[in-house]
N, C-alpha and C positions, 0 to 999 in steps of 0.2 A: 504493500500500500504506500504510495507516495507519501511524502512528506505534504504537510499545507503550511505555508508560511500566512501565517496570521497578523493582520495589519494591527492597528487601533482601533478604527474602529467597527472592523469586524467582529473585534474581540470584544466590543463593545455591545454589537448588536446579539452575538450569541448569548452572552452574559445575562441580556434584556430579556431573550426569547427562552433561557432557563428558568428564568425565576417566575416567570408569569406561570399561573397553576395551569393543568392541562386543558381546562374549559376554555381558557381564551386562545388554545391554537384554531381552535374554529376559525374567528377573527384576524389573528396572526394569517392563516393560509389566506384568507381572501386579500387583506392587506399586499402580501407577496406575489399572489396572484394579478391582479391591478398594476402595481410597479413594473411584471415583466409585459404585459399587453401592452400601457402604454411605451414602455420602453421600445420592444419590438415594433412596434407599430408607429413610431414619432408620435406621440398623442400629448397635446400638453393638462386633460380632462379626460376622464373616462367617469361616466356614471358607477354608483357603488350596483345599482339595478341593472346593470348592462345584461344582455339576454347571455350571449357566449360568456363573458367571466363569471357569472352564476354556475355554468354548466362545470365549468374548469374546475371551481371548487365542487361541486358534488362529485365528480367523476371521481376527483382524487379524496374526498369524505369516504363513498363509497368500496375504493378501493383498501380502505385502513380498519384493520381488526378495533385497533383503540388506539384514542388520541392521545398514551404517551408513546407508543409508534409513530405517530404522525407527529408528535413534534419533533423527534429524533430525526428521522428523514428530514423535516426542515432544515435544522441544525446542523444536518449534512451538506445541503443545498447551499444555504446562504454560506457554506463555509468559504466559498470557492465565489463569490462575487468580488467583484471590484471594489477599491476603496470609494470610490464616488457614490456606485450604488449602495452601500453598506451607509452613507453619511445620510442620502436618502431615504432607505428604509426605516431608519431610524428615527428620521423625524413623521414621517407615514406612521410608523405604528405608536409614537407618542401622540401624536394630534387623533389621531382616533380611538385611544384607548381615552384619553381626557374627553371625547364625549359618550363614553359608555358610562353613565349614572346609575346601571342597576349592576355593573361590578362590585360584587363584595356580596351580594346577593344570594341568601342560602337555597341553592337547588338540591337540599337532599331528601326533599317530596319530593321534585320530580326524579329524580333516579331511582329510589325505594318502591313508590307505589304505579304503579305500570296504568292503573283507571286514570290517575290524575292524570299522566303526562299525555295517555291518549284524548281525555276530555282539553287537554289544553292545548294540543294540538290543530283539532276539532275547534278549537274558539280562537286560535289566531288566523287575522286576516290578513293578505297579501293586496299587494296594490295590484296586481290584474291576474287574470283567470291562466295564464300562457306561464308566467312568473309561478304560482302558485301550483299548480300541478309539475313545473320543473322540481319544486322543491320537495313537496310528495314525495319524488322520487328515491330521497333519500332513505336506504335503508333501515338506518337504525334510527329508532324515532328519539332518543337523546340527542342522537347529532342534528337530527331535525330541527328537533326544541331550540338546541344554543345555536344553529345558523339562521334559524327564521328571529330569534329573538334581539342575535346581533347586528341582522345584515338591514333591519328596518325601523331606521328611526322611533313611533310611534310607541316601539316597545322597548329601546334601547335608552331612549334619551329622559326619560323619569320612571316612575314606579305603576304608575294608577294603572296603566292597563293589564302588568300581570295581578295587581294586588284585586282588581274586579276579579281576575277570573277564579284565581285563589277564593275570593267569597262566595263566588258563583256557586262555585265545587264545593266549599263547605256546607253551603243551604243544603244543593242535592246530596249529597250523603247522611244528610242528617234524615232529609224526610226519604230517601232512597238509597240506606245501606247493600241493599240488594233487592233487583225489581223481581226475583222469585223465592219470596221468602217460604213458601211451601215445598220448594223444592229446590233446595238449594245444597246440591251435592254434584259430585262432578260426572254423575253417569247422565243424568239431565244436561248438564252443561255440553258435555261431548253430541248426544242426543241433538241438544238444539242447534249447537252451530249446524252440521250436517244439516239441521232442517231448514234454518239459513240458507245457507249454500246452495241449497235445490230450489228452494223458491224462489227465485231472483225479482221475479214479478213483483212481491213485494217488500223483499227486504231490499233486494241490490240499490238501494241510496244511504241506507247505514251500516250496512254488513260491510266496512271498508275501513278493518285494524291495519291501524301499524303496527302492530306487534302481530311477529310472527310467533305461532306457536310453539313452544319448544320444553312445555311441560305442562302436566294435568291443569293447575289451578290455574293457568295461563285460558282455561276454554272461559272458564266462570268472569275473567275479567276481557275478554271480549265478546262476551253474549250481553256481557252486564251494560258495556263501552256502546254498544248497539243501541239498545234500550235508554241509556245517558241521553244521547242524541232525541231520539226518540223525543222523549220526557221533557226536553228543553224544548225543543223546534217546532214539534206538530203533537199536539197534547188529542189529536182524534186517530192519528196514526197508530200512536203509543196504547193508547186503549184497544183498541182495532185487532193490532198484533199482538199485544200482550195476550189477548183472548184467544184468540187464534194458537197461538205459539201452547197455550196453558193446555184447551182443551187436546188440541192435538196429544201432549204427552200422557193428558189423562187417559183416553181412550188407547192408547198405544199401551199402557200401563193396565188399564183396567183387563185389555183382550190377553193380555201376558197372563194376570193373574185367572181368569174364567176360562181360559182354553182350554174346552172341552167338555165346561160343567153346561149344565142343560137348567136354565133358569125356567122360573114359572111367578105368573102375575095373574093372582085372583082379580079378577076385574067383574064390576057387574055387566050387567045386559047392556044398558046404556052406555055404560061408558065404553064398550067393547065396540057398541057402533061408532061411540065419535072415534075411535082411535081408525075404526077402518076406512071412513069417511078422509080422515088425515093423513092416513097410509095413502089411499088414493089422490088424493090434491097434490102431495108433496111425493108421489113414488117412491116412497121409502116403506121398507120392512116394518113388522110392528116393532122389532128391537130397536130398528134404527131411528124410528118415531119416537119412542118413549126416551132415549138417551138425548135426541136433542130437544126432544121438551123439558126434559128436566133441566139439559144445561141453559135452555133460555129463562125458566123460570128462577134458579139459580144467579143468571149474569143479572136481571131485572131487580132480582128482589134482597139476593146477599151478598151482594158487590157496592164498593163503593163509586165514585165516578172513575178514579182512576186503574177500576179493576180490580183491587184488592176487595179479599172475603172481609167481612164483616163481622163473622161471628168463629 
């Protein structure tokens, strides 16, 4: 390995880019990123929203296990710049660390709890629809969080708009620790996503985690991340599916538990006719009449509006 003969203020800018914690290499890479487009390209301005230097940072976010790997590659990189660029970067990544106001800022909700960082996700907004789906694109949805958080003013430069969402997310969790509280174990969770995924008709507009699955309680916090959505956006969707989603598992659940028992329903004369009268209007079996009569008298009478039993 060659020797690097190290200037001043190289030595200086490496120095800078060690001490800083690893959540601002996010920042850092775009920073670096910026300085060599406009350099390559004679630019004396380049937008921080530029369509291609957004891409350049995500490809190489994407490409990096974790960001104290990716600072280290940095550190490798800038070893080997010029001393003019090195004097440069140096005042780039001081002038824009000095307007990041929510550095020093404790993200160890969002790394710990995987619902928040996907609901916060979910609630930050990007200045166009082309920008925003680039950023999507980022795999790992922490790296998401610190590059959508640093790369756009409106959340960088004070507090108030993560400190809403933070409240936001406290309400729902209070009155929404989990939207299947009867059923809240991970064979229903594995259950529903799959039931998710087939439907697309009506879930595919919030069946869309960032977090990839990669262990059991991982299903329960994105069926849960689903239903968040839900609950905040379209509160007739959220009832709708809730219902849908519940009954489906009940009956999927009930036909588990009776396959093969042979039920029987004293009924008198009369009511033997309305049932056949309703068999016929609605073409359903008498089993399959009486189970969705009872689940509608049930949603009507011991539900609350938001779907929840009552008793």
């Amino acid at each position: 390995m060659k020797h690097i003969e190290l200037t001043e203020h190289r030595n200086e800018l490496i120095k800078l880019i060690k001490n800083l914690h690893n959540d601002d290499i996010v920042w850092i890479l775009h920073v670096i990123n910026k300085d060599r487009i406009m350099f390559n390209e004679y630019l004396n301005r380049l937008s921080d929203y530029d369509y291609e230097l957004i891409k350049i940072n995500i490809d190489k976010l994407n490409s990096s296990k974790s960001l104290n790997e990716l600072k280290n590659e940095l550190i490798t990189e800038i070893s080997e710049v010029s001393e003019k660029c090195a004097i440069e970067l140096i005042n780039m990544i001081k002038k824009y660390k000095d307007s990041l106001i929510i550095r020093g800022r404790d993200f160890n909700q969002y790394k710990s709890d995987k619902r928040f960082l996907i609901f916060t996700l979910d609630s930050i907004k990007t200045c166009e629809i082309k920008t925003h789906r680039l950023i999507k694109s980022i795999t790992n949805p922490y790296f998401q969080f610190l590059y959508s958080i640093y790369l756009f003013e409106e959340y960088y430069r004070d507090n108030d708009e993560l400190d809403c969402i933070e409240k936001d997310y406290a309400k729902l969790v209070t009155e929404k620790p989990t939207h299947f509280k009867n059923y809240n174990d991970v064979e229903f969770y594995k259950w529903a996503k799959k039931y998710m995924d087939e439907d697309k008709r009506n879930f595919r507009e919030y069946n869309k985690s960032s977090i990839i699955i990669c262990e059991d309680s991982d299903y329960s916090i994105v069926v849960n991340s689903a239903f968040d959505k839900m609950y905040c956006g379209n509160e007739l969707a959220y009832t709708a599916l809730k219902d849908k989603l519940s009954n489906a598992w009940y009956q999927k659940k009930y036909r588990a538990k009776n396959k093969g028992k042979t039920h029987h329903y004293y009924l008198t004369d009369k009511t033997l006719d309305c049932l056949n009268v309703l068999c016929q209007k609605y073409n359903k079996s008498e089993d399959k009449m009486i189970e969705h009569l009872i689940n509608k008298c049930f949603a009507d009478e011991c539900t609350d509006h938001h779907g929840e039993a009552i008793y």
